[in-house]
N, C-alpha and C positions, 0 to 999 in steps of 0.2 A: 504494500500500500504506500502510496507517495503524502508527500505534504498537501499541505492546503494552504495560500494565498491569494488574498482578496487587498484591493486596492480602492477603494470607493467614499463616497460621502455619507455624512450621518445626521440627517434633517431632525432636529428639536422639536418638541409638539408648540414651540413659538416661531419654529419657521428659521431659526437661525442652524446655519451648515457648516459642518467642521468637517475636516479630512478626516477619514475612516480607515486604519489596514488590522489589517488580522491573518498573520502565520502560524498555522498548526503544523509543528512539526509532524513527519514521520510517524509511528508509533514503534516503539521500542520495549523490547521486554526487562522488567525490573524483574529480577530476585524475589522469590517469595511475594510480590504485587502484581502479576500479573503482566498487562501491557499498558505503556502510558504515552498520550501526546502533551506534546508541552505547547503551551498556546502562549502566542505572543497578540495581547488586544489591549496596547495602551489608554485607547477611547474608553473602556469600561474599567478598567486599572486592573486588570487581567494580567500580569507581564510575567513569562518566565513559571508558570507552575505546570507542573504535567497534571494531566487528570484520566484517571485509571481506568481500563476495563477488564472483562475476562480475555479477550483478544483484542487484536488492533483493528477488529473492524468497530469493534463496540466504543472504545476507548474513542477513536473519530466521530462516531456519532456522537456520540456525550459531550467531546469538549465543543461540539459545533453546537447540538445543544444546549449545554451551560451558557456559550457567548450570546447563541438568541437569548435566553431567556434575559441574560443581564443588559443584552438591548432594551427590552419590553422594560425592565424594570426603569431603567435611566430613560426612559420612552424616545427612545430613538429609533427612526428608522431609516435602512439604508439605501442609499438611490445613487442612482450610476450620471456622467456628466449631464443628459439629457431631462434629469430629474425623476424615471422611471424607478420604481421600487426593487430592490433586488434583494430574494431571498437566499439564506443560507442551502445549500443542498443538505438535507437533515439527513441517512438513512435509520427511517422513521419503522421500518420493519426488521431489519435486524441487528438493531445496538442497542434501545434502550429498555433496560426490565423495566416490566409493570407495561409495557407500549407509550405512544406517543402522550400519552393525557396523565401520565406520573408525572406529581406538582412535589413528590418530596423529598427529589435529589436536594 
């Protein structure tokens, strides 16, 4: 499985637009944890911590999850030069236990 980078804008629910990136490494296997990616999303103050699954398919879904969810919470949403919305690619079927509507990672 390869990395994830994303380069975009992060529109404020007052309409104000900051530059947006977000790198998920790789996924790597830790010792005794599993698989972990380390996500870099200094817009959400994300920088630098891996976040674990039972593989590294799960382990990418999760940390792309986690950064939506800390979107939503900082209510921002991401839109590309033309202003058009862009969503994370989540896989929403095979990485998150509980499925896609678990609120209590």
């Amino acid at each position: 499985m390869q990395s994830y980078r994303l380069t975009a804008r992060a529109r404020a629910r007052d309409g104000a637009i900051t530059p947006f990136s977000l790198e998920i490494m790789a996924p790597k296997e830790y010792p005794e944890r599993g698989y972990g990616c380390v996500v870099h999303c200094p817009t959400v103050r994300f920088h630098g911590k891996p976040i674990f699954g039972m593989d590294g398919r799960q382990a990418m879904a999760l940390a792309l999850w986690i950064v939506e969810d800390l979107l939503t919470h900082e209510e921002l949403t991401l839109i590309d030069d033309d202003g058009a919305e862009i969503t994370l690619p989540i896989d929403r079927e095979g990485g998150i236990p509980g499925g896609p509507d678990r609120t209590d990672l």
